[in-house]
PDB file of N, CA, C and O in Angstrom:
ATOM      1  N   UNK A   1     126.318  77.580 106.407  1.00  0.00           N
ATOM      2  CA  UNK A   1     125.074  77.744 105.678  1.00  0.00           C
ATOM      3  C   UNK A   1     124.721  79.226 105.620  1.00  0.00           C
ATOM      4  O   UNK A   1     125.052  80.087 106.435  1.00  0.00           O
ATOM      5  N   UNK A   2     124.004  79.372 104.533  1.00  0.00           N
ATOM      6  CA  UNK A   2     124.033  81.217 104.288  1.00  0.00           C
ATOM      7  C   UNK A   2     122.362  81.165 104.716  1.00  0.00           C
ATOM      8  O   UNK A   2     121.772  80.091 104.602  1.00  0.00           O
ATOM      9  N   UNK A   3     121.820  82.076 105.089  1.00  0.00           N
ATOM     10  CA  UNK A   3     120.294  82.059 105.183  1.00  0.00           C
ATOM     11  C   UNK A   3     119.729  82.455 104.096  1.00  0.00           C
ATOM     12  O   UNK A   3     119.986  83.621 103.798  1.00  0.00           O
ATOM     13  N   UNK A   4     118.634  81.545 102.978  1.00  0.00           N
ATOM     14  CA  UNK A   4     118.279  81.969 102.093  1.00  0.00           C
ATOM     15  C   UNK A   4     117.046  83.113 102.775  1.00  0.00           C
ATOM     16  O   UNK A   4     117.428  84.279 102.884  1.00  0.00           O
ATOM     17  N   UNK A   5     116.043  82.884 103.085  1.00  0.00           N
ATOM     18  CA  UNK A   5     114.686  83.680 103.393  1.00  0.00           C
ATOM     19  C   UNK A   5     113.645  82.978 104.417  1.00  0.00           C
ATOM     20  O   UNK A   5     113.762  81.982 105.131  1.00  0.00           O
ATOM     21  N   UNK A   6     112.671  83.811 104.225  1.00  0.00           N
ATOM     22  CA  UNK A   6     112.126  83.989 105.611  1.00  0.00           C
ATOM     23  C   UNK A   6     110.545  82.900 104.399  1.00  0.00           C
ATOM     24  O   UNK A   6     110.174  83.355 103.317  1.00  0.00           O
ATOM     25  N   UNK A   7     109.960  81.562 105.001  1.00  0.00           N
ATOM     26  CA  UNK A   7     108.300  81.233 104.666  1.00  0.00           C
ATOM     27  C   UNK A   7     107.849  81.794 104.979  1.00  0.00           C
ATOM     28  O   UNK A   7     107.741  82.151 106.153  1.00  0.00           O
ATOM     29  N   UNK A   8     107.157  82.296 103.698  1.00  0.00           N
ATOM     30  CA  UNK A   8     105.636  82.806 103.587  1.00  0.00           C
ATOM     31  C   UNK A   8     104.526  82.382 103.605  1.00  0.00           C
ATOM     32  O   UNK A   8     103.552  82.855 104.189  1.00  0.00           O
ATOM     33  N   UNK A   9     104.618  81.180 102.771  1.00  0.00           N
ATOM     34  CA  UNK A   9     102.897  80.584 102.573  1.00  0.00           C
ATOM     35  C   UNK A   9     103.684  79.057 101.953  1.00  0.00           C
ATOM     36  O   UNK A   9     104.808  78.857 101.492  1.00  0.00           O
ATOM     37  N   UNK A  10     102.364  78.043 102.226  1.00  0.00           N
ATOM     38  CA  UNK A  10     102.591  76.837 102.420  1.00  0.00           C
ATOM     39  C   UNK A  10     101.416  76.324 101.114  1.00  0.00           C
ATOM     40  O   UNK A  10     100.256  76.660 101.349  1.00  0.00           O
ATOM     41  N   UNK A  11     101.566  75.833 100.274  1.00  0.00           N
ATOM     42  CA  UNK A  11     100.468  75.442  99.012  1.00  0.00           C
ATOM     43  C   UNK A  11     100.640  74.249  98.513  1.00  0.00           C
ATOM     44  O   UNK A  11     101.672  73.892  97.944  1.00  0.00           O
ATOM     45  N   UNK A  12      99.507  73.457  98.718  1.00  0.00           N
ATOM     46  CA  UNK A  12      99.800  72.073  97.377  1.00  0.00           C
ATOM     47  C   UNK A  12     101.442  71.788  98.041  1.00  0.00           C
ATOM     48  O   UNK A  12     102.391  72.081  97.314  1.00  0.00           O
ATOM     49  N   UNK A  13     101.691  71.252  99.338  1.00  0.00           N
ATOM     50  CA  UNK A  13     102.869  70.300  99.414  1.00  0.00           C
ATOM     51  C   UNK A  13     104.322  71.629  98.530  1.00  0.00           C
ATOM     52  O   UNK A  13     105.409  71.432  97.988  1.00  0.00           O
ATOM     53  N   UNK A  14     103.952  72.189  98.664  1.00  0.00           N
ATOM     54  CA  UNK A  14     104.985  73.480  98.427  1.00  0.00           C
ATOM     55  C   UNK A  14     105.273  74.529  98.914  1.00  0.00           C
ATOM     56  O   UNK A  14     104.415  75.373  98.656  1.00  0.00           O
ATOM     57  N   UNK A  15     106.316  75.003  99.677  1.00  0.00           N
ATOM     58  CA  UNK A  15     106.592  76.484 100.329  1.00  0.00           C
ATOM     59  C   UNK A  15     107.318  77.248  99.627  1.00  0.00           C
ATOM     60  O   UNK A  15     108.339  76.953  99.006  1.00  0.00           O
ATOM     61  N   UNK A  16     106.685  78.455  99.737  1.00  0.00           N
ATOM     62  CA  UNK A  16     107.029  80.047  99.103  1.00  0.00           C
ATOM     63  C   UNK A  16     107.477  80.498 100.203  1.00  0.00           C
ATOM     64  O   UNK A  16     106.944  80.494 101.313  1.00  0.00           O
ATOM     65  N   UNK A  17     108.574  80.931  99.842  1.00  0.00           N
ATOM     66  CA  UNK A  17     109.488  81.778 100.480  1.00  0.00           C
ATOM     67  C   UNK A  17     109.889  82.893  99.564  1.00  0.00           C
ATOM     68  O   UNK A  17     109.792  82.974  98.340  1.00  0.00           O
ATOM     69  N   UNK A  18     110.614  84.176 100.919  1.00  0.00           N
ATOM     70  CA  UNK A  18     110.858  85.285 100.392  1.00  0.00           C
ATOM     71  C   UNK A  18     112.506  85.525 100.460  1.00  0.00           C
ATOM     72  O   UNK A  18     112.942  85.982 101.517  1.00  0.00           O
ATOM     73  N   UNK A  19     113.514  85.216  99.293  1.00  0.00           N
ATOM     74  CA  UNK A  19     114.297  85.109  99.525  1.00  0.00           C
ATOM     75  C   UNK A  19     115.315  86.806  99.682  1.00  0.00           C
ATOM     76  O   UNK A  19     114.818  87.924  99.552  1.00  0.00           O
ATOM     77  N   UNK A  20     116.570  86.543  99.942  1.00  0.00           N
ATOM     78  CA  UNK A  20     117.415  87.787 100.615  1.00  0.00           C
ATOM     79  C   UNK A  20     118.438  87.805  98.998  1.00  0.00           C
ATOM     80  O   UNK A  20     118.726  88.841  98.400  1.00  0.00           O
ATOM     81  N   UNK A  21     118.797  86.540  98.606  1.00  0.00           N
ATOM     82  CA  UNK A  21     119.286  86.916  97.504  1.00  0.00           C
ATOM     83  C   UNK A  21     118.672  85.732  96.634  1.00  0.00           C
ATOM     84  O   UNK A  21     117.595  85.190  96.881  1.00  0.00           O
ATOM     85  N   UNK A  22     119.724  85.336  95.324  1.00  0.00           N
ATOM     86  CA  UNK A  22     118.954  84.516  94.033  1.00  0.00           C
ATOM     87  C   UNK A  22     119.469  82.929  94.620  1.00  0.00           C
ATOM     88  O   UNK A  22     120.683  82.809  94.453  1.00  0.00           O
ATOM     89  N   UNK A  23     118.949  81.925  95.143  1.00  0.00           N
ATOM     90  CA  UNK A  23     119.654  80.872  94.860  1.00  0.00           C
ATOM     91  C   UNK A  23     119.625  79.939  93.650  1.00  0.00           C
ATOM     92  O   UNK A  23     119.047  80.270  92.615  1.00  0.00           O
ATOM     93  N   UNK A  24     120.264  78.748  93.795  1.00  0.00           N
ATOM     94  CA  UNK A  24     120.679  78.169  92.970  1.00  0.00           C
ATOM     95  C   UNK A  24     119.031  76.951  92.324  1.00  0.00           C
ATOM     96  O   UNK A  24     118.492  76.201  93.137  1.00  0.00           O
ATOM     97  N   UNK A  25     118.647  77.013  91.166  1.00  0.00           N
ATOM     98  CA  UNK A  25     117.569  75.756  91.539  1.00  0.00           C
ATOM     99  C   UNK A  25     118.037  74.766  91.317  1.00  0.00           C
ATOM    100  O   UNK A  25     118.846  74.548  90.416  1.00  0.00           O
ATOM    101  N   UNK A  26     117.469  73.727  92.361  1.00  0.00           N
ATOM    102  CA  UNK A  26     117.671  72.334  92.695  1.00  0.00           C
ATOM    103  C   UNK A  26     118.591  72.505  93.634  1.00  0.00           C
ATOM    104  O   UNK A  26     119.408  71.584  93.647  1.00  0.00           O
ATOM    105  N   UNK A  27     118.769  73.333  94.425  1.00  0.00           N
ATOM    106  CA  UNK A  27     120.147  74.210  95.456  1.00  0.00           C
ATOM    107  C   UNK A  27     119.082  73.198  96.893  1.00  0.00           C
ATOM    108  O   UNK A  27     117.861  73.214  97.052  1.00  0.00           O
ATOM    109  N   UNK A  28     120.356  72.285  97.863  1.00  0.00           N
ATOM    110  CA  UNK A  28     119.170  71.962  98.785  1.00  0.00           C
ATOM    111  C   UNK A  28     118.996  73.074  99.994  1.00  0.00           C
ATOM    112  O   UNK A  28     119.762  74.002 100.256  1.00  0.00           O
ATOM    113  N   UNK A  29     118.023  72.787 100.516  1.00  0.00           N
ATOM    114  CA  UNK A  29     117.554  73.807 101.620  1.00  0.00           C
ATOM    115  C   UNK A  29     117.206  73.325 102.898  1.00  0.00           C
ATOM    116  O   UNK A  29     116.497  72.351 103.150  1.00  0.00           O
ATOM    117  N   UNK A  30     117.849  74.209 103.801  1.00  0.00           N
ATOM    118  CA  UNK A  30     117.716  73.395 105.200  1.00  0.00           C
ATOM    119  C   UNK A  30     117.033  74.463 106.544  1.00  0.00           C
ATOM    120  O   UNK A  30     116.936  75.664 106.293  1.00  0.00           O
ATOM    121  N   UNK A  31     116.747  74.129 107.436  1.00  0.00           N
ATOM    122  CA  UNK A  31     116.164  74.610 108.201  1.00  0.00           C
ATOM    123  C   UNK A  31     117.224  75.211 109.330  1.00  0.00           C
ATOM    124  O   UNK A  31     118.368  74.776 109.201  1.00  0.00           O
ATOM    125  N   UNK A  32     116.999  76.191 110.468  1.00  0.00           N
ATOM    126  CA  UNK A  32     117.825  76.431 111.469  1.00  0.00           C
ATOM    127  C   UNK A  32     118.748  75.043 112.627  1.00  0.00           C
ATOM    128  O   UNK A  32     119.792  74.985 113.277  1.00  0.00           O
ATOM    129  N   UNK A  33     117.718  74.248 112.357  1.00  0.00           N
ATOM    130  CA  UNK A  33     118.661  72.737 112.498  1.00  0.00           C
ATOM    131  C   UNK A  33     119.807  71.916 112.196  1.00  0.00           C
ATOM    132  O   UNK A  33     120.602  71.148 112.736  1.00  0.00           O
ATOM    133  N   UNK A  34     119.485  72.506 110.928  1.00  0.00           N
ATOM    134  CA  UNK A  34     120.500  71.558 109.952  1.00  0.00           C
ATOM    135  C   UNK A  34     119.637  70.397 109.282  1.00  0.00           C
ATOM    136  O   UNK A  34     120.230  69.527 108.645  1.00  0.00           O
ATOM    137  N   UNK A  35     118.682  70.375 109.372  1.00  0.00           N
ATOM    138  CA  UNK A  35     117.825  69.263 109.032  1.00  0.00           C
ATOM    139  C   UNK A  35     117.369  69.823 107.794  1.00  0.00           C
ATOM    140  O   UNK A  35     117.033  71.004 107.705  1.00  0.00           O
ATOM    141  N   UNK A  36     117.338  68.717 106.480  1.00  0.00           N
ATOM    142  CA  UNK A  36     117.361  68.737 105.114  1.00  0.00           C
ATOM    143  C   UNK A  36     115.517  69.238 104.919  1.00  0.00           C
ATOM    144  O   UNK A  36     114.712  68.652 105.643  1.00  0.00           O
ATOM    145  N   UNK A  37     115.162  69.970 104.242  1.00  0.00           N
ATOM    146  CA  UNK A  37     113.677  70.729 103.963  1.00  0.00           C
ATOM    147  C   UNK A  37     112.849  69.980 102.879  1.00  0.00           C
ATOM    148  O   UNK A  37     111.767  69.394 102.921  1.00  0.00           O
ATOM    149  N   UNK A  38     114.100  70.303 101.521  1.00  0.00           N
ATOM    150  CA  UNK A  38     113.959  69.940 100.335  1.00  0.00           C
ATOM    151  C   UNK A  38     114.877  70.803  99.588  1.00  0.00           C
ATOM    152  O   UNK A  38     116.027  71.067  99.939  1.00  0.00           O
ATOM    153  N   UNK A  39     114.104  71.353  98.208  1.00  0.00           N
ATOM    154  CA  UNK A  39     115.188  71.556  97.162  1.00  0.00           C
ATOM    155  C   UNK A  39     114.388  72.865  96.525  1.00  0.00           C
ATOM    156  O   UNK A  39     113.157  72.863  96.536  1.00  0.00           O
ATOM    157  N   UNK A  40     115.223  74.124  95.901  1.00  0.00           N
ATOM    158  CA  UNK A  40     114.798  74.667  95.028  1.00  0.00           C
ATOM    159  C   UNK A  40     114.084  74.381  93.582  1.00  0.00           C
ATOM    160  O   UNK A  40     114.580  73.874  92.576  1.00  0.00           O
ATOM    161  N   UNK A  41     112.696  74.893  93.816  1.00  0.00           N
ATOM    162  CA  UNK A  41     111.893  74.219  92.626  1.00  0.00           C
ATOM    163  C   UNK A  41     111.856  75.192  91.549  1.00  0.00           C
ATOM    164  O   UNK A  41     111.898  74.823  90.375  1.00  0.00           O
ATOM    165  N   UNK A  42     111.773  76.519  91.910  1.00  0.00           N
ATOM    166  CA  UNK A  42     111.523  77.319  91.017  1.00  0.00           C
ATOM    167  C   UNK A  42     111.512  78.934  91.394  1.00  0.00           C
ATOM    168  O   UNK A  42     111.377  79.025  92.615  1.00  0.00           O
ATOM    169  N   UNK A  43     111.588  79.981  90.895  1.00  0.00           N
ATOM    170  CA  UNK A  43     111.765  81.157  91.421  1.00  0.00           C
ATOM    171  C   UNK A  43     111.041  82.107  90.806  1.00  0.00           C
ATOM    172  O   UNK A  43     111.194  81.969  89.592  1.00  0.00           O
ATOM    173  N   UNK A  44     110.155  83.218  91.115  1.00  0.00           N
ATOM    174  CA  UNK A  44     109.995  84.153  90.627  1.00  0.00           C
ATOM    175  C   UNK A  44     109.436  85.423  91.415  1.00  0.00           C
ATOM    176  O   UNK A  44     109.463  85.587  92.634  1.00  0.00           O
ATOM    177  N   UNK A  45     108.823  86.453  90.261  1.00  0.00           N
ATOM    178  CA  UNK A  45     108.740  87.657  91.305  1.00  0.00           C
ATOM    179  C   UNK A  45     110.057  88.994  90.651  1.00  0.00           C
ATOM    180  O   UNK A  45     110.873  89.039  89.730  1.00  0.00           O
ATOM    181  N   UNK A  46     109.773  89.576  91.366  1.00  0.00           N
ATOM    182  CA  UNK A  46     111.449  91.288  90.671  1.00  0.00           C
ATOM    183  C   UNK A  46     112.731  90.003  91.235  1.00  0.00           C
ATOM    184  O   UNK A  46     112.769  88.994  91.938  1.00  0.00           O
ATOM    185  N   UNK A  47     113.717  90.903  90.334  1.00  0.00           N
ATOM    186  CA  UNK A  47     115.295  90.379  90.239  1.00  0.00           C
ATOM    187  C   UNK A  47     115.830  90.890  91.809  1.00  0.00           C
ATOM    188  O   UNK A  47     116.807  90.293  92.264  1.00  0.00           O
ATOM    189  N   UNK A  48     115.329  91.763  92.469  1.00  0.00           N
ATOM    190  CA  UNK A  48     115.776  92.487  93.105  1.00  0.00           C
ATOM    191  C   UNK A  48     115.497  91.846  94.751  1.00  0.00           C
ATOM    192  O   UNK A  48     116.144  91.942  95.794  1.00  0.00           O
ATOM    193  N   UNK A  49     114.202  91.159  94.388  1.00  0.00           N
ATOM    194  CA  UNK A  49     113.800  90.507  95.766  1.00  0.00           C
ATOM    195  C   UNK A  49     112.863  89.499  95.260  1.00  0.00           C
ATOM    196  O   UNK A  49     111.664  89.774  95.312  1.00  0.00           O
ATOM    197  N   UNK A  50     113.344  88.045  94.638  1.00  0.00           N
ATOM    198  CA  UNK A  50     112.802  87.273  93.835  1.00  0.00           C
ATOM    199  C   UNK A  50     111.955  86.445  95.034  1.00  0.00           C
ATOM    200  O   UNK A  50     112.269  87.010  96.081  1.00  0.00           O
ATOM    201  N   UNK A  51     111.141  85.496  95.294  1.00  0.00           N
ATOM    202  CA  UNK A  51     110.680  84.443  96.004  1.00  0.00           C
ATOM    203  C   UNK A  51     110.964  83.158  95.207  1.00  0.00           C
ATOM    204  O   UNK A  51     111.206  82.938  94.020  1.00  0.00           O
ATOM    205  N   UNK A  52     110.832  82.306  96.431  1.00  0.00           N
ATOM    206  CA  UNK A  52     111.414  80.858  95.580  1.00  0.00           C
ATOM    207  C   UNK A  52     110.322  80.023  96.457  1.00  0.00           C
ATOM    208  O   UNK A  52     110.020  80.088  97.649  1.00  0.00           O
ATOM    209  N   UNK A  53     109.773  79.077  95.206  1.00  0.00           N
ATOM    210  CA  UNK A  53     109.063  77.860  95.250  1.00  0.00           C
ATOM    211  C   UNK A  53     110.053  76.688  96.432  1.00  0.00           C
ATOM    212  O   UNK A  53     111.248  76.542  96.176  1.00  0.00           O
ATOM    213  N   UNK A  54     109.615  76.146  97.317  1.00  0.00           N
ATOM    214  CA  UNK A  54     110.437  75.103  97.890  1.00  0.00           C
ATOM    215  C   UNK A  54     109.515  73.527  97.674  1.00  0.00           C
ATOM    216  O   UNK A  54     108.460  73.375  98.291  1.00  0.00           O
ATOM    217  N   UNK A  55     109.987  72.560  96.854  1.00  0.00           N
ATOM    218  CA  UNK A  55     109.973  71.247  96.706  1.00  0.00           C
ATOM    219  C   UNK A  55     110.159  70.563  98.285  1.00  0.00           C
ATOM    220  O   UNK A  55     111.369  70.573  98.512  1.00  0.00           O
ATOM    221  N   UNK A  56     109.604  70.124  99.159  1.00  0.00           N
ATOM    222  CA  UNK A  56     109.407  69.388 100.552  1.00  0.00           C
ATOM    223  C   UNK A  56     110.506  68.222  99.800  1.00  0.00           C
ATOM    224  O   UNK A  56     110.593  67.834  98.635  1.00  0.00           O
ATOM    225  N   UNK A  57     111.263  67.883 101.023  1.00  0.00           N
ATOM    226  CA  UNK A  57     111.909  66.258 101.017  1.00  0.00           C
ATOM    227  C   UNK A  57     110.783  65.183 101.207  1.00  0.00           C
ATOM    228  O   UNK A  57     109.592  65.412 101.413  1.00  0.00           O
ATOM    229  N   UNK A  58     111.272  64.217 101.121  1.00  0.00           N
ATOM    230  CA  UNK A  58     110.309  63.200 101.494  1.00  0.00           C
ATOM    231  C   UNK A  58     110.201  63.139 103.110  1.00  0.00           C
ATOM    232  O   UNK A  58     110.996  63.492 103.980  1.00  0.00           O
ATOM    233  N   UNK A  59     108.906  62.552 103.179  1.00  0.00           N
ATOM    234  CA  UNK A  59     108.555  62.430 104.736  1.00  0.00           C
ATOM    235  C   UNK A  59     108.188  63.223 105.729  1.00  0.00           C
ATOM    236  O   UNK A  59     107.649  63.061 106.823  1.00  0.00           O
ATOM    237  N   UNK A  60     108.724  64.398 104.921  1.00  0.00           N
ATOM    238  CA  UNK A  60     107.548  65.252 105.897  1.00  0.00           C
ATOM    239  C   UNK A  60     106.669  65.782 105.658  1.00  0.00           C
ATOM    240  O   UNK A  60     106.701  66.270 104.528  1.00  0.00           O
ATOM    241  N   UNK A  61     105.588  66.001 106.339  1.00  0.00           N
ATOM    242  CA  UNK A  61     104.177  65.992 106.583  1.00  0.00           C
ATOM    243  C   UNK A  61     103.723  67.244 106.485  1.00  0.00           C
ATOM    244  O   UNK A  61     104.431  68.210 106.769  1.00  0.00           O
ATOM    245  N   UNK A  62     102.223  67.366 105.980  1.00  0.00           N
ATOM    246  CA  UNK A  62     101.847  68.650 105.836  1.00  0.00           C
ATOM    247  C   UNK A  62     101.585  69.569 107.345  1.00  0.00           C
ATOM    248  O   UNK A  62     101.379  70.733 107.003  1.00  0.00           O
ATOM    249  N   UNK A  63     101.543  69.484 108.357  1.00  0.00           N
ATOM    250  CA  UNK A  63     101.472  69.649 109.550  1.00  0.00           C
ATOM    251  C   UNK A  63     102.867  70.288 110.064  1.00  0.00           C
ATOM    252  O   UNK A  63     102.960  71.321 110.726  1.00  0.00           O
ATOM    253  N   UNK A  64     104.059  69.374 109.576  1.00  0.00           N
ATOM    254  CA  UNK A  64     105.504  69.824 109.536  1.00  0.00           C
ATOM    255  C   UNK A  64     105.784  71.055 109.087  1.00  0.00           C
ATOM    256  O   UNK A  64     106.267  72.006 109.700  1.00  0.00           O
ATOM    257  N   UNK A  65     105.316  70.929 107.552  1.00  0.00           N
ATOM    258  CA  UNK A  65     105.522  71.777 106.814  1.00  0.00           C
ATOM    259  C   UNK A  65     104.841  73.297 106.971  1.00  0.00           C
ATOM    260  O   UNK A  65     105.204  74.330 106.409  1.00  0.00           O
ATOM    261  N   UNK A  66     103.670  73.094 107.970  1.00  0.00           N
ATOM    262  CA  UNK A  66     103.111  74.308 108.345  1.00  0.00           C
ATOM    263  C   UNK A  66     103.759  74.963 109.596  1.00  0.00           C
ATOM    264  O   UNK A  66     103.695  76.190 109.676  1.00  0.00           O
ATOM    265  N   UNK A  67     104.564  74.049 110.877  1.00  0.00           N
ATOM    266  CA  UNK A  67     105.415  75.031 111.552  1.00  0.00           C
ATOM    267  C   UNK A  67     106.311  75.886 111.138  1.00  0.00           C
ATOM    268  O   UNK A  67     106.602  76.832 111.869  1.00  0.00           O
ATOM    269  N   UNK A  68     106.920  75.724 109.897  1.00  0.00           N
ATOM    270  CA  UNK A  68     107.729  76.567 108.919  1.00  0.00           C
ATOM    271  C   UNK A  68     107.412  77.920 108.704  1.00  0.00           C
ATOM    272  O   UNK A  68     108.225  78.840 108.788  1.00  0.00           O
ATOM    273  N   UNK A  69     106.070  78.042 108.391  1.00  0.00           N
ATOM    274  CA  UNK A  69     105.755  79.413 108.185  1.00  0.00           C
ATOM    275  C   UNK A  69     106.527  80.121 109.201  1.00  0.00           C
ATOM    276  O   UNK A  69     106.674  79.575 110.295  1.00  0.00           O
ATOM    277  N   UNK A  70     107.026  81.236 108.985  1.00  0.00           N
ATOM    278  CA  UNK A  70     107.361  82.425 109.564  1.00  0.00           C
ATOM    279  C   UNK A  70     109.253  82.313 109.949  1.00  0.00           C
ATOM    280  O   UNK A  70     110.175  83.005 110.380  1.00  0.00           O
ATOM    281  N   UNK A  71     109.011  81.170 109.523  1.00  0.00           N
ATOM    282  CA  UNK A  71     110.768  81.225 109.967  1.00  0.00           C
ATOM    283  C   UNK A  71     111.718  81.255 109.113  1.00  0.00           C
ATOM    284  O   UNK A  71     111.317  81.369 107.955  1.00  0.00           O
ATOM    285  N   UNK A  72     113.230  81.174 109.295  1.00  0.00           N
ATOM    286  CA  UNK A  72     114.178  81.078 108.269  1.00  0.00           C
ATOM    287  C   UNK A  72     114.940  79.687 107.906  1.00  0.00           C
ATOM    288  O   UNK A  72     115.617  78.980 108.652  1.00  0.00           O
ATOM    289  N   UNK A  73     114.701  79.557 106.874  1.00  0.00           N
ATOM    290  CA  UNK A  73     115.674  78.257 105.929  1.00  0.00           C
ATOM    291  C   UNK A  73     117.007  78.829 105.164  1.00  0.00           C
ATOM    292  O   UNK A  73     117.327  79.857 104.567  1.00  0.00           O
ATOM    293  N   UNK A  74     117.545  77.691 105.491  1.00  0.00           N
ATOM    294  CA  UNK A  74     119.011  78.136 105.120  1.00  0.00           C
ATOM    295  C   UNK A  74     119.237  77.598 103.681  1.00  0.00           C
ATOM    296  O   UNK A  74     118.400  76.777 103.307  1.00  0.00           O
ATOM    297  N   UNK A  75     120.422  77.986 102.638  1.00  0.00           N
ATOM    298  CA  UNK A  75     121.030  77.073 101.489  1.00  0.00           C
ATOM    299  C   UNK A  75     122.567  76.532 102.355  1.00  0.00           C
ATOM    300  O   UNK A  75     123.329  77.086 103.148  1.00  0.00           O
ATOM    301  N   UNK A  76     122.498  74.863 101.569  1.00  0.00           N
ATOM    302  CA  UNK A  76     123.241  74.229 102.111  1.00  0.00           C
ATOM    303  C   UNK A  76     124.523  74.371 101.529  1.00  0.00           C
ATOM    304  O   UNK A  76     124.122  74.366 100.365  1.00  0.00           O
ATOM    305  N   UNK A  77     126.039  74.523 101.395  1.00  0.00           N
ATOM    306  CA  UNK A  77     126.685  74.830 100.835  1.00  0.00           C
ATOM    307  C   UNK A  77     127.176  73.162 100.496  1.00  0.00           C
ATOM    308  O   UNK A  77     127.117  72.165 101.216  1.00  0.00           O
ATOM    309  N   UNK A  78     127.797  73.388  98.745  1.00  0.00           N
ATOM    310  CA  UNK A  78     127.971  71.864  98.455  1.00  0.00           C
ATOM    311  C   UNK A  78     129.181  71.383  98.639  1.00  0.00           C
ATOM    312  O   UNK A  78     130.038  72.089  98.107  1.00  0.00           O
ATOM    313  N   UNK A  79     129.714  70.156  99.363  1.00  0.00           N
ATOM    314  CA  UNK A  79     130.638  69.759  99.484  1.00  0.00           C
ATOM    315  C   UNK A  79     131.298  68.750  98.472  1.00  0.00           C
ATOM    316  O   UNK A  79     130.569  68.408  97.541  1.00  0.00           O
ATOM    317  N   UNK A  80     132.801  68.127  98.521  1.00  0.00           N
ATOM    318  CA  UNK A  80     132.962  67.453  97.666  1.00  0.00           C
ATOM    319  C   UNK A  80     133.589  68.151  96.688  1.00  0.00           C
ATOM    320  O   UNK A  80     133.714  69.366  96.535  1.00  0.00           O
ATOM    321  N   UNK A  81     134.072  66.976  95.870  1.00  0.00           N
ATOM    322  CA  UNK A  81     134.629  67.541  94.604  1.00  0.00           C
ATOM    323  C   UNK A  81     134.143  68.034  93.390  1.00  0.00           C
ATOM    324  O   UNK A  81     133.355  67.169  93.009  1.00  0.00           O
ATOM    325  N   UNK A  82     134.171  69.005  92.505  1.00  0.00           N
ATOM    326  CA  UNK A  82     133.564  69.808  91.891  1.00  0.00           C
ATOM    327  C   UNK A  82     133.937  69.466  89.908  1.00  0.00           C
ATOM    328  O   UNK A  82     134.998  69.667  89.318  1.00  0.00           O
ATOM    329  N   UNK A  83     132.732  68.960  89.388  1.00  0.00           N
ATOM    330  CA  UNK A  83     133.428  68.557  88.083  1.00  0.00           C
ATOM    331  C   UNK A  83     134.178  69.988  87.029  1.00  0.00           C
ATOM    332  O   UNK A  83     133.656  71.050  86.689  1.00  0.00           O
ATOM    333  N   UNK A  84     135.347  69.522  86.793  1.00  0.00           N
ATOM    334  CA  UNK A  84     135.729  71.375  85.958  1.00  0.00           C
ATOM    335  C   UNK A  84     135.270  70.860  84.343  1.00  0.00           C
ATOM    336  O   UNK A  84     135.117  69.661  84.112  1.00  0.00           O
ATOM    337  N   UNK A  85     135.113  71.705  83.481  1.00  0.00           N
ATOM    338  CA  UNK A  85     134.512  71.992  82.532  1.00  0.00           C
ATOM    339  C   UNK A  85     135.528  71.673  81.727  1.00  0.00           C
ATOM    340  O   UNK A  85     135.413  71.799  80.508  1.00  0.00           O
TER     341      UNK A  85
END
């Protein structure tokens, strides 16, 4: 797992994060656990040091979602077979 960025702020069942590079959206996102977060919702901000919207998985709780602040989430790398074009 590569480390996407460090939470910033927690809104409306959504975390902003400050990411290190661009990920993928709908890219899933995981915590220093390995435990699934949710999914890239959306991105913006400079090209250079963009922030990304994070979509919560199901089930976890807004309380959950607030120990997050300050720490790092990872992107999950995708396994499996890959459709070619």
């Amino acid at each position: 797992m590569r480390k996407l960025g460090t939470v910033i702020h927690l809104t409306n069942r959504r975390l902003v994060l400050r990411t290190e590079h661009v990920p993928n959206l709908g890219g899933a996102v995981y915590d220093g656990a390995g435990e699934r977060i949710g999914s890239v919702l959306d991105l913006f901000g400079p090209v250079a040091a963009p922030y990304a919207v994070i979509k919560p998985a199901r089930g976890l709780t807004q309380a959950g979602l607030g120990k997050l602040i300050g720490g790092a989430l990872y992107m999950g790398e995708r396994y499996g077979k890959t459709r070619k074009a």
